[in-house]
N, CA, C and O atoms as a GROMACS GRO file, in nm:
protein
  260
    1UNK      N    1   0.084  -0.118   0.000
    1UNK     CA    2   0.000   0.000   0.000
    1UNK      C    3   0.089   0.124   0.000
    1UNK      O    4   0.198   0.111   0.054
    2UNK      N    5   0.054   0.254  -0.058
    2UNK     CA    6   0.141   0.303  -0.107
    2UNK      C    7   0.167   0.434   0.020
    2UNK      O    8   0.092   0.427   0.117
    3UNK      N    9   0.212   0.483   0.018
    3UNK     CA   10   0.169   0.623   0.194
    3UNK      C   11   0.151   0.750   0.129
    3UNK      O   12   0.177   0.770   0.010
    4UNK      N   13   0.117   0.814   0.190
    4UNK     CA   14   0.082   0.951   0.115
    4UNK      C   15   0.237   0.988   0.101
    4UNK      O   16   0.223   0.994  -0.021
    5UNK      N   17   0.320   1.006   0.112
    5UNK     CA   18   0.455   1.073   0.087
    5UNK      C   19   0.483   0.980  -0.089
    5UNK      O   20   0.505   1.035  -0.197
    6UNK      N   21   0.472   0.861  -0.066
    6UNK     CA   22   0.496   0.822  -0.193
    6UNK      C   23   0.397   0.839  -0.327
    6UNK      O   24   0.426   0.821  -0.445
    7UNK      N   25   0.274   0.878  -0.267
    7UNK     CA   26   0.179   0.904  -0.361
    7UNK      C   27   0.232   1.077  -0.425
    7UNK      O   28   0.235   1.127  -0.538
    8UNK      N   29   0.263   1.122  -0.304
    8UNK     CA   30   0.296   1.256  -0.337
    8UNK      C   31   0.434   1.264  -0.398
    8UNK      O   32   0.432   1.344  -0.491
    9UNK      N   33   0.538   1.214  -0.382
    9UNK     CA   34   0.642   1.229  -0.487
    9UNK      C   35   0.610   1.128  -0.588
    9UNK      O   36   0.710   1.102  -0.654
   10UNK      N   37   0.498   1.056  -0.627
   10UNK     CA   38   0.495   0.990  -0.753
   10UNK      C   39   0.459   1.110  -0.850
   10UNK      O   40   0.504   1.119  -0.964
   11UNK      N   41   0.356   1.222  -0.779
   11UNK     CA   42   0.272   1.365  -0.867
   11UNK      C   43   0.396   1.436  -0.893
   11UNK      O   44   0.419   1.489  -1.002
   12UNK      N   45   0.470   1.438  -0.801
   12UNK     CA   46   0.597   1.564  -0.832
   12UNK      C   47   0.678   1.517  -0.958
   12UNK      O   48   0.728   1.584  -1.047
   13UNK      N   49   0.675   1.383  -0.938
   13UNK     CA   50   0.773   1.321  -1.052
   13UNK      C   51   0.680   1.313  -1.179
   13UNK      O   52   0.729   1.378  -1.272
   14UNK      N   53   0.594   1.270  -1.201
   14UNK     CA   54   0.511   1.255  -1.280
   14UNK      C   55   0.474   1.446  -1.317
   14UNK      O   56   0.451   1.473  -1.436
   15UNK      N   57   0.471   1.539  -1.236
   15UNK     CA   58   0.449   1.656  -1.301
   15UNK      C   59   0.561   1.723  -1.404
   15UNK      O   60   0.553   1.768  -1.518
   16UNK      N   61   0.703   1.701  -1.278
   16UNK     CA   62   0.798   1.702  -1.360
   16UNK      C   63   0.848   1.646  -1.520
   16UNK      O   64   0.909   1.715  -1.602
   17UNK      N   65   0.813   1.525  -1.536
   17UNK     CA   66   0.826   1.462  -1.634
   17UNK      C   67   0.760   1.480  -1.763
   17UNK      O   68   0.809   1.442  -1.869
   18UNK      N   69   0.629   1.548  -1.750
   18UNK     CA   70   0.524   1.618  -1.825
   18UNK      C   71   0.576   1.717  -1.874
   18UNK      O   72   0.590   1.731  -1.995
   19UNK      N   73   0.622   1.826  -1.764
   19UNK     CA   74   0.668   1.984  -1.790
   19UNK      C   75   0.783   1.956  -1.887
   19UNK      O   76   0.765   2.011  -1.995
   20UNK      N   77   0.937   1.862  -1.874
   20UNK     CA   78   1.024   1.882  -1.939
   20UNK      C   79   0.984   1.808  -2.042
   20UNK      O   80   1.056   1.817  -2.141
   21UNK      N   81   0.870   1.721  -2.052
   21UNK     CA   82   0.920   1.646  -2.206
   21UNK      C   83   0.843   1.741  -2.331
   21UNK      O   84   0.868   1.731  -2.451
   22UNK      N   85   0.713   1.863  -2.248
   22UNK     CA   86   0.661   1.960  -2.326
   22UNK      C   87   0.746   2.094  -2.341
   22UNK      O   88   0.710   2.190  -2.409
   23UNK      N   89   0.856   2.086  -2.271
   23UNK     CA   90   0.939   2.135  -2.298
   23UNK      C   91   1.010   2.166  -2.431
   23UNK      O   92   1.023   2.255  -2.515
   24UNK      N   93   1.054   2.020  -2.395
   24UNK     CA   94   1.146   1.960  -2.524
   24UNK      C   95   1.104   1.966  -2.601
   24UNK      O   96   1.156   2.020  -2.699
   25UNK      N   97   0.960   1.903  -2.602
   25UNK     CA   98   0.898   1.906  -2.754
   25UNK      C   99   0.855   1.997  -2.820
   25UNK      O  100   0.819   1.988  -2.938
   26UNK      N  101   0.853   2.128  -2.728
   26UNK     CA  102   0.850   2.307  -2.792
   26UNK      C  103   0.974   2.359  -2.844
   26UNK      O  104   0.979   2.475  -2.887
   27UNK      N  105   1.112   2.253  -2.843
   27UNK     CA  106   1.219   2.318  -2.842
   27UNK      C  107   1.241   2.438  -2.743
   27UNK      O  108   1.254   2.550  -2.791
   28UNK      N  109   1.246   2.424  -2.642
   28UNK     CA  110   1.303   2.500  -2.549
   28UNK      C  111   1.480   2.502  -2.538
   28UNK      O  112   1.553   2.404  -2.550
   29UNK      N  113   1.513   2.611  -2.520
   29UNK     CA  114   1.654   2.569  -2.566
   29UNK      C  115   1.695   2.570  -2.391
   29UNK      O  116   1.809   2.533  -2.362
   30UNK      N  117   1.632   2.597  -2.316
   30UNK     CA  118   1.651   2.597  -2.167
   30UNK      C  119   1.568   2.533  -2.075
   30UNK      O  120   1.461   2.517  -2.135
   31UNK      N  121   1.558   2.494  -1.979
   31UNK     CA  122   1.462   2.480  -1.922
   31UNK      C  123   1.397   2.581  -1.817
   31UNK      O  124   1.463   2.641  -1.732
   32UNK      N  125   1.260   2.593  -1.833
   32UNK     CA  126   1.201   2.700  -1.828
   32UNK      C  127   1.142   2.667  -1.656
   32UNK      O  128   1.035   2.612  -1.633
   33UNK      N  129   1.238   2.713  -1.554
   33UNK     CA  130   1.205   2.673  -1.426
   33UNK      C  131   1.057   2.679  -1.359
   33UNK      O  132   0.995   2.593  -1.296
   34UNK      N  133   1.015   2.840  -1.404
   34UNK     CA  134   0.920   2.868  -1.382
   34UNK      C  135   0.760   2.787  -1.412
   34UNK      O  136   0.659   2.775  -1.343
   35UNK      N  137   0.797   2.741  -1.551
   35UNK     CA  138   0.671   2.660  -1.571
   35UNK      C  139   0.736   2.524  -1.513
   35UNK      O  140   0.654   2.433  -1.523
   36UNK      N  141   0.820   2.496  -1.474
   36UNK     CA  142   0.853   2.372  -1.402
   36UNK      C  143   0.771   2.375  -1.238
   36UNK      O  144   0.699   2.282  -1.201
   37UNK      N  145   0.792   2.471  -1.171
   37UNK     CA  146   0.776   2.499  -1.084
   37UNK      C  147   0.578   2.482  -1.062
   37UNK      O  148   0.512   2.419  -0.978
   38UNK      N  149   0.544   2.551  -1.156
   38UNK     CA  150   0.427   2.582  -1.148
   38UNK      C  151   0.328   2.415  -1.154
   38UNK      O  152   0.233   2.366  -1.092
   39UNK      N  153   0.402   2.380  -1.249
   39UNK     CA  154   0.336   2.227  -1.290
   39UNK      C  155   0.322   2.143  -1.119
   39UNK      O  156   0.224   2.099  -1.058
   40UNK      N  157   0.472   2.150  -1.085
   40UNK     CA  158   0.495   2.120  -0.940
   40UNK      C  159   0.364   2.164  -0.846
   40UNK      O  160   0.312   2.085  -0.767
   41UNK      N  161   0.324   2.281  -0.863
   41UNK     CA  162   0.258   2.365  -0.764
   41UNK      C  163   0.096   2.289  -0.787
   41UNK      O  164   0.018   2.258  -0.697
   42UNK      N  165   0.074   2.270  -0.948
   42UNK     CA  166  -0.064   2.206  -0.933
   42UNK      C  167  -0.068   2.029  -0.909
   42UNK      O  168  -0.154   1.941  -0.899
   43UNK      N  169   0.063   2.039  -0.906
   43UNK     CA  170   0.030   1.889  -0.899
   43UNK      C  171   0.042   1.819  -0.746
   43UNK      O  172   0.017   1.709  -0.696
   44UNK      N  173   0.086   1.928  -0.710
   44UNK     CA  174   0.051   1.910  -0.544
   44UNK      C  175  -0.079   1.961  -0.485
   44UNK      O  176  -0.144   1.905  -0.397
   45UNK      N  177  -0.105   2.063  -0.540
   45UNK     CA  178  -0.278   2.177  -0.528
   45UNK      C  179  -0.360   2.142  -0.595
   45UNK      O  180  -0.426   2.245  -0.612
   46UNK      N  181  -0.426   2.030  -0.675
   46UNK     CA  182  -0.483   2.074  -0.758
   46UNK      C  183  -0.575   2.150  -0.765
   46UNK      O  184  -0.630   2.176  -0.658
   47UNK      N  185  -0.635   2.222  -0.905
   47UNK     CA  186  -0.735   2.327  -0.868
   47UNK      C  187  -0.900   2.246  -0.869
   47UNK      O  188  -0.933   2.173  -0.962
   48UNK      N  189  -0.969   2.267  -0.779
   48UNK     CA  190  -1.048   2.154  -0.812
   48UNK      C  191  -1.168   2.224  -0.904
   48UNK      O  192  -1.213   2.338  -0.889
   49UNK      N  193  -1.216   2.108  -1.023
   49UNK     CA  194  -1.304   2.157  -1.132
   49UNK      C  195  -1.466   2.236  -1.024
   49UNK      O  196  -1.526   2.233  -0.917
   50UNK      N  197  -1.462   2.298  -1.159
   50UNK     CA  198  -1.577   2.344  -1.106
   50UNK      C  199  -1.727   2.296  -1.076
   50UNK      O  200  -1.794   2.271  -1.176
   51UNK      N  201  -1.773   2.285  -0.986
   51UNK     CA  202  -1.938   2.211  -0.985
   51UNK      C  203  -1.980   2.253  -1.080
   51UNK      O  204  -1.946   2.348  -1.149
   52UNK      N  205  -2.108   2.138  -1.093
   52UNK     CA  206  -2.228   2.197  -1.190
   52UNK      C  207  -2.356   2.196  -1.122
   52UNK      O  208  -2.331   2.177  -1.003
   53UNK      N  209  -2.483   2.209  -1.139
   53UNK     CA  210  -2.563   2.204  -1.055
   53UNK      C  211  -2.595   2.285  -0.926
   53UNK      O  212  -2.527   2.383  -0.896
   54UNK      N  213  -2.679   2.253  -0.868
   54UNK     CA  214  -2.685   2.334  -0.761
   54UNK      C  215  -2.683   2.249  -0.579
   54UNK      O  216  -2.740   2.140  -0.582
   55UNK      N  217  -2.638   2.282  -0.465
   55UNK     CA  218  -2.668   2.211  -0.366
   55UNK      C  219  -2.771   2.228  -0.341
   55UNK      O  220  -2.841   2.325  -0.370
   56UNK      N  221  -2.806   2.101  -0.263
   56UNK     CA  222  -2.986   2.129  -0.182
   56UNK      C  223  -3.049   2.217  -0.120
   56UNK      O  224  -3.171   2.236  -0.128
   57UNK      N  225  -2.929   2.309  -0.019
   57UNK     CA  226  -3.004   2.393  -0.017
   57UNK      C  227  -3.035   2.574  -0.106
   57UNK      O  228  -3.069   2.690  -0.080
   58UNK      N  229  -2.991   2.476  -0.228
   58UNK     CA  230  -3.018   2.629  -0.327
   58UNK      C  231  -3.112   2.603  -0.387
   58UNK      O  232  -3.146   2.687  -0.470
   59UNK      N  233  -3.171   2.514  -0.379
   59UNK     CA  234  -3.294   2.469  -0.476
   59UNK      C  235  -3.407   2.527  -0.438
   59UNK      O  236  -3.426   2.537  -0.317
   60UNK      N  237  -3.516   2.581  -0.536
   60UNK     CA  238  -3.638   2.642  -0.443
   60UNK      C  239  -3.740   2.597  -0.577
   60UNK      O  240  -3.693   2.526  -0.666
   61UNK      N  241  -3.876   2.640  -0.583
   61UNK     CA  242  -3.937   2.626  -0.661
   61UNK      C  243  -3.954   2.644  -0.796
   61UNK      O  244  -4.026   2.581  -0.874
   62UNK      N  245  -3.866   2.751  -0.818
   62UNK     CA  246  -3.851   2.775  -0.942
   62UNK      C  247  -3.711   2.732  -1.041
   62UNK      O  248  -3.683   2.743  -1.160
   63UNK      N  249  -3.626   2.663  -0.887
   63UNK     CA  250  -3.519   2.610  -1.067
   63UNK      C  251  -3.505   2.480  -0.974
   63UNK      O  252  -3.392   2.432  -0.985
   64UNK      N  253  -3.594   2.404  -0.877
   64UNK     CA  254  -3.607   2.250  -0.864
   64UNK      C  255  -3.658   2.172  -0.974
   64UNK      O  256  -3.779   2.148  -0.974
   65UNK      N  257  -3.581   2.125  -1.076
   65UNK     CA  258  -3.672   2.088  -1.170
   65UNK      C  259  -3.571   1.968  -1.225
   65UNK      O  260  -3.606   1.896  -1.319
   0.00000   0.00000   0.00000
């Protein structure tokens, strides 16, 4: 079973690995820390999607439907 520390450096590695190989494949002639960093940042945060719908208690007669 895996622990949260290893789940969490599997995202870091796995974000990392994303960022430089879209890197590469933009021809970057550097690596661009900043969007390295950032990839890092959501892949520890993610942003979570947005709902759809409404909760129960927003529902009223006119958009319970």
């Amino acid at each position: 079973m895996a622990s949260a520390d290893d789940s969490r450096r599997q995202a870091i590695v796995t974000a990392i690995t994303a960022e430089l190989d879209r890197q590469a494949k933009d021809g970057e002639p550097r690596v661009n820390i900043e969007a390295l960093a950032n990839a890092v940042e959501i892949a520890l945060d993610p942003v979570a999607p947005v709902s759809e719908g409404k909760h129960p208690a927003e529902l009223n007669a006119n958009n319970d439907g």
